[in-house]
N, C-alpha and C positions, 0 to 999 in steps of 0.2 A: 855495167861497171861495178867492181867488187871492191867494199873498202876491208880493210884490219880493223877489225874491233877487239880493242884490249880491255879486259877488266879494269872496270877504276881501283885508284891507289886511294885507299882513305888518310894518306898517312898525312898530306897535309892538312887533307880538311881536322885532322885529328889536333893539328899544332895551331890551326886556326883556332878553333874552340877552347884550346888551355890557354892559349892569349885571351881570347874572350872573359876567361873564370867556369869556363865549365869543362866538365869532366868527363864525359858521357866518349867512348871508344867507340866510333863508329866500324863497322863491320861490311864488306860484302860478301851476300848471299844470293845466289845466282838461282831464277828460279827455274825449276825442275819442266821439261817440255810436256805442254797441256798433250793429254790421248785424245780428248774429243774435237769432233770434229765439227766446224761451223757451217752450216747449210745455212746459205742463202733464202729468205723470206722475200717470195714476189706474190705481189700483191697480186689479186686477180681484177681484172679490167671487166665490170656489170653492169649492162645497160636495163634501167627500169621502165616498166609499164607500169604506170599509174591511172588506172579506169575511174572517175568518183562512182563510188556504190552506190546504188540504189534498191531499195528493199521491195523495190515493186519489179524490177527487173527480174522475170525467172532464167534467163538464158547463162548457162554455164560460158561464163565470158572466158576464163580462163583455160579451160580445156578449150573452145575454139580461137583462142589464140597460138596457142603454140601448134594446134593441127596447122594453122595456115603458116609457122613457121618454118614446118617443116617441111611441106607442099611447096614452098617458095626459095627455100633456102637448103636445099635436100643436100647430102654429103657429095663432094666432088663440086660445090658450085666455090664461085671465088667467095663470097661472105663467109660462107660458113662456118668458116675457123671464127667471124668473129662475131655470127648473130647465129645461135644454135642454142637448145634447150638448158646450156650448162652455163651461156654469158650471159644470156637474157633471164629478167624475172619478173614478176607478177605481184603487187601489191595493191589494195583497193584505196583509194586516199577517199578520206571521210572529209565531207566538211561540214560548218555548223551552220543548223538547220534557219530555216526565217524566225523564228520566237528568240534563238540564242542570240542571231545578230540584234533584236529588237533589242532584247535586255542587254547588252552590252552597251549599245549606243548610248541606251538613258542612262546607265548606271555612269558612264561616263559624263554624261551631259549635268546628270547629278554632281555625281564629285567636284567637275569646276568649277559648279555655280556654290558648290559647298564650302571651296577654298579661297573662293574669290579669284579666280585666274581667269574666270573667260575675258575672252580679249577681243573686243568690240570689234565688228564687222565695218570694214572701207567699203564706204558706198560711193567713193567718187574720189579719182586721183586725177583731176584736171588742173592746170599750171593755174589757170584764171576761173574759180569756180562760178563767177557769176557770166560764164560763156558756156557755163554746162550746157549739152544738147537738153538733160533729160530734168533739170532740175537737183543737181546733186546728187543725182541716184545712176551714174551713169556704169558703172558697175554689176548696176540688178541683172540677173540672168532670168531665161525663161518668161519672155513679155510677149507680148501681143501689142503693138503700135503703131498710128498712125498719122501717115504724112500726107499732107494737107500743101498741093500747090496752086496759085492761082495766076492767073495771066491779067499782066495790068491794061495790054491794049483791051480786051474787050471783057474785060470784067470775070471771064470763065475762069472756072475753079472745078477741084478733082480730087478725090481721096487715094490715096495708097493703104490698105491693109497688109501688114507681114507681122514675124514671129521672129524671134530671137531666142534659139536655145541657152549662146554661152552669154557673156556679156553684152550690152547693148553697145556699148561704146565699139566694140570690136565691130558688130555690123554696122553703127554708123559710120565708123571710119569708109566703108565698102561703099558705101553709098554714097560720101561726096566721092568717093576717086573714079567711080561710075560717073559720077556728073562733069568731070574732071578730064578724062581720058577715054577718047573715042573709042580706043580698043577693046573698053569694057561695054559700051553702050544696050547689049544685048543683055547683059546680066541679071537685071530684074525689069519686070514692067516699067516702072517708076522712071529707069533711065532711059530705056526707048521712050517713054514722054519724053522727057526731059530734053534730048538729042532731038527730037521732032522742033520742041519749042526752037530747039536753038536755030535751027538750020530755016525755019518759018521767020526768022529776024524777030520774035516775041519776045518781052521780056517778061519773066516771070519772079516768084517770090516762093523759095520752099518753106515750110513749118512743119 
C-alpha cells in the first residue's frame, strides 16, 4: 500500500509561533539520500569449552579437543554447520586455589565479627521448645546419636547407633514416620525392632 507524502507547510506552525511572541521562520529542508549502505551485524552463535587448568596436567587438551571435533563431527555430518572449529572454543577457567578460598573465608568471618553483623546461629525452631528431641539443639548437623529402647514387659533394653549428616531434626522426623508407617519398616535397624516389638504385642519406650 503506497501513501502521498507531501512536504510539510511550515506556514502555520510559522503563525503559531508569532501568536506565541516568537519570531523564529521555520523552514523545510529535505535531507539529501544517504550513499551508504547499512549491513546488517549478526551476531555469531559460540559454544564454549571450559577445562579448569591444571599446571600439573601435561596433555595438550586443546589440540585434542578439537582433533576429536573433527573426527566426530567431519564436513557433510548434520551438526557440523553448528559444532565445527569456527563455533566452538577453548578457554581454560582457573579457579582459586585452597589458601585463597581459606583467606577469603576468615577475612570475611573477620569483617563481621568487625562490624558487629554476625547473626547468631538457630539451633532450634520447635513450636514447643521444651519437647525438643535433642535439647534445643535440634538444628545441629553432622552428629553421631543414640537411641536407647526398652521393653517394659521384661525389662530388655537395646541401643541404636547412627549418624546424621544434615540436620538432626530432619532425621528424627524419619524416624518416628518409620515407627509410624509399616511401609517404611525396613528403613533402618531401629524400625525393624521397633515393627518386631509391635507385632510381638510388647510395649515399649523410645529415648
Amino acid at each position: 500500500m503506497k501513501r502521498n507524502l507531501t512536504k510539510p507547510k511550515p506556514k502555520a506552525y510559522n503563525e503559531a509561533l508569532e501568536k506565541s511572541g516568537y519570531n523564529h521562520d521555520l523552514k523545510f529542508q529535505e535531507n539529501p539520500p544517504s550513499t551508504t549502505s547499512r549491513k546488517r551485524k549478526r551476531q555469531r552463535q559460540v559454544l564454549w569449552f571450559n577445562p579448569p587448568y591444571n599446571a600439573n596436567v601435561t596433555t595438550d587438551i586443546g589440540r585434542k579437543f578439537f582433533k576429536l571435533l573433527n573426527k566426530h563431527f567431519p564436513p557433510g555430518h548434520d551438526l557440523h554447520r553448528l559444532i565445527n572449529k569456527n563455533s566452538v572454543k577453548l578457554s581454560y577457567s582457573c579457579m582459586p586455589n585452597v589458601q585463597r578460598l581459606i583467606t577469603s573465608i576468615n577475612q570475611r568471618a573477620l569483617n563481621e565479627e568487625s562490624l558487629g553483623t554476625t547473626v547468631p546461629q538457630r539451633t532450634c525452631n520447635c513450636r514447643n521448645q521444651s519437647e525438643c528431641p535433642l535439647q534445643n539443639k535440634c538444628l545441629e548437623k553432622s552428629l553421631v546419636y543414640k537411641y536407647k529402647a526398652s521393653v517394659s514387659t521384661d525389662g530388655h533394653t537395646f541401643s541404636y547407633y547412627g549418624t546424621s549428616e544434615g540436620e538432626f531434626k530432619s532425621r528424627y522426623s524419619n524416624h518416628t514416620s518409620s515407627f509410624r508407617h509399616e511401609s517404611k519398616r525396613n528403613s533402618t535397624e531401629l524400625s525393624k525392632k521397633i515393627w518386631d516389638l509391635k507385632e510381638a504385642g510388647k510395649e515399649y519406650k523410645v529415648t
